[in-house]
C-alpha positions as CSV (number, residue, x, y, z in Angstrom):
1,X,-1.9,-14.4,-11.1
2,X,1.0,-16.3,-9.6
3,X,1.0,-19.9,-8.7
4,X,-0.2,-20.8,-5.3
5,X,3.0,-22.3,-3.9
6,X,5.7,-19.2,-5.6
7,X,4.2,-15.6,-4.3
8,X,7.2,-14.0,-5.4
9,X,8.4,-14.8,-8.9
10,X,11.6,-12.7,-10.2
11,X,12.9,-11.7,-7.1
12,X,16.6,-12.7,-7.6
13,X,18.7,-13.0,-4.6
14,X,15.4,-13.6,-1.9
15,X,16.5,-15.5,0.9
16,X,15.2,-18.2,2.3
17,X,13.9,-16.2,5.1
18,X,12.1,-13.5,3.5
19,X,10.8,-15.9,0.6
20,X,9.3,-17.7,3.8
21,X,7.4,-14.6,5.3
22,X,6.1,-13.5,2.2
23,X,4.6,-17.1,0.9
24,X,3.4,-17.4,4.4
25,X,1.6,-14.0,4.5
26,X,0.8,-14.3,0.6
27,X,-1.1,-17.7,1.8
28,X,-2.7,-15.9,4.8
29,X,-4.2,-12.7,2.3
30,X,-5.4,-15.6,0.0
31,X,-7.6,-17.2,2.8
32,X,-9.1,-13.9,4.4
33,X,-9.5,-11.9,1.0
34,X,-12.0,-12.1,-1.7
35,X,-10.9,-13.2,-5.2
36,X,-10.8,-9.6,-6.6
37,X,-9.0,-8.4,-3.4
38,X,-6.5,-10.8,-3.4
39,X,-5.7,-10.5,-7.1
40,X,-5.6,-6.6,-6.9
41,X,-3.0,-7.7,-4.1
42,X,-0.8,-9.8,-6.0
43,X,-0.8,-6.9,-9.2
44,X,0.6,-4.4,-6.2
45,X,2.8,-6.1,-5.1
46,X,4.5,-7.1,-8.6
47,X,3.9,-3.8,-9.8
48,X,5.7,-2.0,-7.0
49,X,8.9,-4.9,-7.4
50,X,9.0,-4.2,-11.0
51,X,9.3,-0.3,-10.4
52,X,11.4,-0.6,-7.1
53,X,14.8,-1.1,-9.5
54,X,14.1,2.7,-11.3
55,X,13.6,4.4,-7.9
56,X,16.4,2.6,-5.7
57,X,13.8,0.7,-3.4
58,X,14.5,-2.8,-1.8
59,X,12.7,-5.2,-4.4
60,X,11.5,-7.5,-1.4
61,X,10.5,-5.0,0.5
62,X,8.1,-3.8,-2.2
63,X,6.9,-7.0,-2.8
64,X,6.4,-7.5,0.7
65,X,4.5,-4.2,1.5
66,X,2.7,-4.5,-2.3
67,X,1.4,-8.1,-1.0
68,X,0.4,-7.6,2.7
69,X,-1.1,-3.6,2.2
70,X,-4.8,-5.2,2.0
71,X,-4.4,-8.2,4.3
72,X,-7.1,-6.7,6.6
73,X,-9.5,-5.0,3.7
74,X,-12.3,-7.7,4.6
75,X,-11.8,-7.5,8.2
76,X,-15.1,-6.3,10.6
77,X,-14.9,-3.0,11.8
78,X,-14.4,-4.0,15.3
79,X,-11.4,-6.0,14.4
80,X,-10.1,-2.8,12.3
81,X,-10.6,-0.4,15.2
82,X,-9.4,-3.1,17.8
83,X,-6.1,-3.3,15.9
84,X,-5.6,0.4,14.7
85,X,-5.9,1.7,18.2
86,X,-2.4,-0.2,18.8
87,X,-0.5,1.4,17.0
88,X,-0.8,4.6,19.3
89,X,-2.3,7.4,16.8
90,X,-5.8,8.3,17.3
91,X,-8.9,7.6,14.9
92,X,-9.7,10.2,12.6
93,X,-12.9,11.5,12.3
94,X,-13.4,10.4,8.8
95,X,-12.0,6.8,9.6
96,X,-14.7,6.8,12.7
97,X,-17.2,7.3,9.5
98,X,-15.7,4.5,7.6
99,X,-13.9,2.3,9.8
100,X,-12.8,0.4,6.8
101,X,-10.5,3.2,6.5
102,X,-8.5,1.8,9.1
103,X,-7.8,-1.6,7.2
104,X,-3.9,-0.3,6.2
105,X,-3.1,0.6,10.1
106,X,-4.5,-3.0,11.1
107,X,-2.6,-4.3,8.7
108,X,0.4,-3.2,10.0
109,X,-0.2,-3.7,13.3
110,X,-1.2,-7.3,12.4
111,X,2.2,-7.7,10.1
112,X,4.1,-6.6,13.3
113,X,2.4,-8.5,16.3
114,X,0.8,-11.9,14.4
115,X,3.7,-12.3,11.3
116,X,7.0,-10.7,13.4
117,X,7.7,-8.2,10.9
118,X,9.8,-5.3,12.1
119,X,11.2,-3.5,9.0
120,X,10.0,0.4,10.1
121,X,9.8,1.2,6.3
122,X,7.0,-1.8,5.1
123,X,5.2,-1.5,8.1
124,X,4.7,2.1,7.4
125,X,4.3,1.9,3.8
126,X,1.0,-0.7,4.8
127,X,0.0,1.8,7.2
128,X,-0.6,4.4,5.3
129,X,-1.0,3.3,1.8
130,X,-4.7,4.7,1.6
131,X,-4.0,8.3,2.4
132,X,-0.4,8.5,2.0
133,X,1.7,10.9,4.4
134,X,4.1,13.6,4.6
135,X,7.4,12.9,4.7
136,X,7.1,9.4,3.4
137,X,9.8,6.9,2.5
138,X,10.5,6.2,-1.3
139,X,8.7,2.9,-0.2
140,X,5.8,4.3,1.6
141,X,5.5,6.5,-2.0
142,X,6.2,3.6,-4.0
143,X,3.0,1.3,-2.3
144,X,0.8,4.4,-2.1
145,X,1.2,4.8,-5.9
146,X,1.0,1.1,-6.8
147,X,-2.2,0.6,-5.5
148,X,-3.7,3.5,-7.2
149,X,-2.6,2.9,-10.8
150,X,-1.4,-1.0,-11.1
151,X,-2.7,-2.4,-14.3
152,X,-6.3,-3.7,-13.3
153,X,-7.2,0.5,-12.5
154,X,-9.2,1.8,-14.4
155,X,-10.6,5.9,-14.4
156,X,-6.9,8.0,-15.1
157,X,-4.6,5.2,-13.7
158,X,-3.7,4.5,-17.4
159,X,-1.7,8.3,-18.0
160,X,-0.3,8.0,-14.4
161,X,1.7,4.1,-15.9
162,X,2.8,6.0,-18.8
163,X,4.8,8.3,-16.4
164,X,5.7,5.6,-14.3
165,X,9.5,5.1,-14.5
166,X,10.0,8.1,-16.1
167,X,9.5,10.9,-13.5
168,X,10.8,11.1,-10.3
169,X,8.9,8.9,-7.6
170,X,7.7,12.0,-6.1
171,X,6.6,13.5,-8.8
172,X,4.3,10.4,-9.6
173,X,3.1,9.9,-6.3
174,X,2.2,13.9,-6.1
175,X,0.3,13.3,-9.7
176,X,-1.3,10.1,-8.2
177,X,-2.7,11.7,-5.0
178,X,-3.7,14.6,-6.8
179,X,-5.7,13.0,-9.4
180,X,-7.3,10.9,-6.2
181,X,-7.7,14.3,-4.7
182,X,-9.9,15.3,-8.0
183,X,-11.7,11.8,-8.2
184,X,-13.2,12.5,-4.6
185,X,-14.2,15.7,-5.0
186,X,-16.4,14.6,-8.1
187,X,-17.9,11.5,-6.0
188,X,-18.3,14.3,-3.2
189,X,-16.4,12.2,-0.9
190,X,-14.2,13.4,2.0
191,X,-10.7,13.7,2.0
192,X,-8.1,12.9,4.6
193,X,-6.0,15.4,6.4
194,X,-3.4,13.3,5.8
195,X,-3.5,13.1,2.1
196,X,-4.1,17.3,1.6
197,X,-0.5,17.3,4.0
198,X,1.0,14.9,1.5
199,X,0.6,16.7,-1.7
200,X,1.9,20.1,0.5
201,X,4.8,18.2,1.3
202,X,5.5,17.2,-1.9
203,X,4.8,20.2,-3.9
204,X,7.3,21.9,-1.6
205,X,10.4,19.3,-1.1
206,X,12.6,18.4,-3.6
């Protein structure tokens, strides 16, 4: 794990600005997070920088989604709902289930109002890391695979790195979701509209 005071290690050419907002929010994740949360954090967030070069994304920016995507995971469900409903879409049926579903769209909504952050492209990519969406942006792509197969995932996360880099980002993001796709339909679990568009949208754009 990185050292408590340097978040952002090997980002060459970071302002002083942006080094700022992502120790600050790095410091905030560490204090609402659990350990494990906050680690699997940090891995995303490297993991996306380290890819961003091979698929022409913004290495900040990747650290920067990658590092703030789970900053409400531990949050109560009213305070998820409370901030989701903000950002102007309505709750889905299977996030009114499992409100901790909502914990990416608080997370942005939090990133915008409490941390004044107002790139378009990392608040999205926070927002809809968990189900992914159609017509993403190579960064929204970029987190959503990240946080499925950086290095501390286990089941198939292992095949989907050895491809990483090598494929084009939406190929690997259309392998990741489908191999989430399979994983919850084995656990029996429900799926999100949103993820089922995804995979349509990527199977048929170029």
């Amino acid at each position: 794990m990185t050292g408590q005071n340097d978040f952002s290690p090997g980002l060459s050419g970071q302002d002083g600005k942006m080094k700022g907002l992502i120790d600050k929010i790095s410091l905030y994740a560490q204090g609402v997070l659990e350990e494990k949360r906050f680690r699997h954090s940090v891995r995303v967030a490297e993991y996306a920088a380290s890819l961003s070069e091979v698929y022409s994304v913004d290495k900040e920016a990747a650290y920067l989604a990658g590092i703030s995507h789970d900053i409400c995971k531990n949050s109560k469900d009213r305070l998820l709902l409370s901030l989701a409903k903000r950002d102007g879409d309505p709750i889905l049926d299977i996030e009114k289930k499992k409100p901790s579903l909502l914990h990416g769209r608080a997370g942005a909504v939090l990133l915008k109002e409490d941390f004044g952050v107002e790139d378009q492209e990392v608040l999205e990519a926070v927002k809809n890391h968990t189900f992914g969406i159609p017509g993403a942006s190579d960064l929204t792509l970029l987190i959503y695979v990240s946080d499925k197969i950086e290095p501390g995932r286990g089941y198939n996360a292992g095949s989907l790195r050895e491809i990483a880099g090598n494929v084009p980002l939406r190929v690997l993001a259309l392998e990741t979701a489908k191999e989430c796709l399979r994983i919850l339909e084995l656990q029996k679990k429900s799926v999100s509209p949103g993820t089922l568009d995804m995979i349509k949208w990527l199977e048929t754009h170029d």
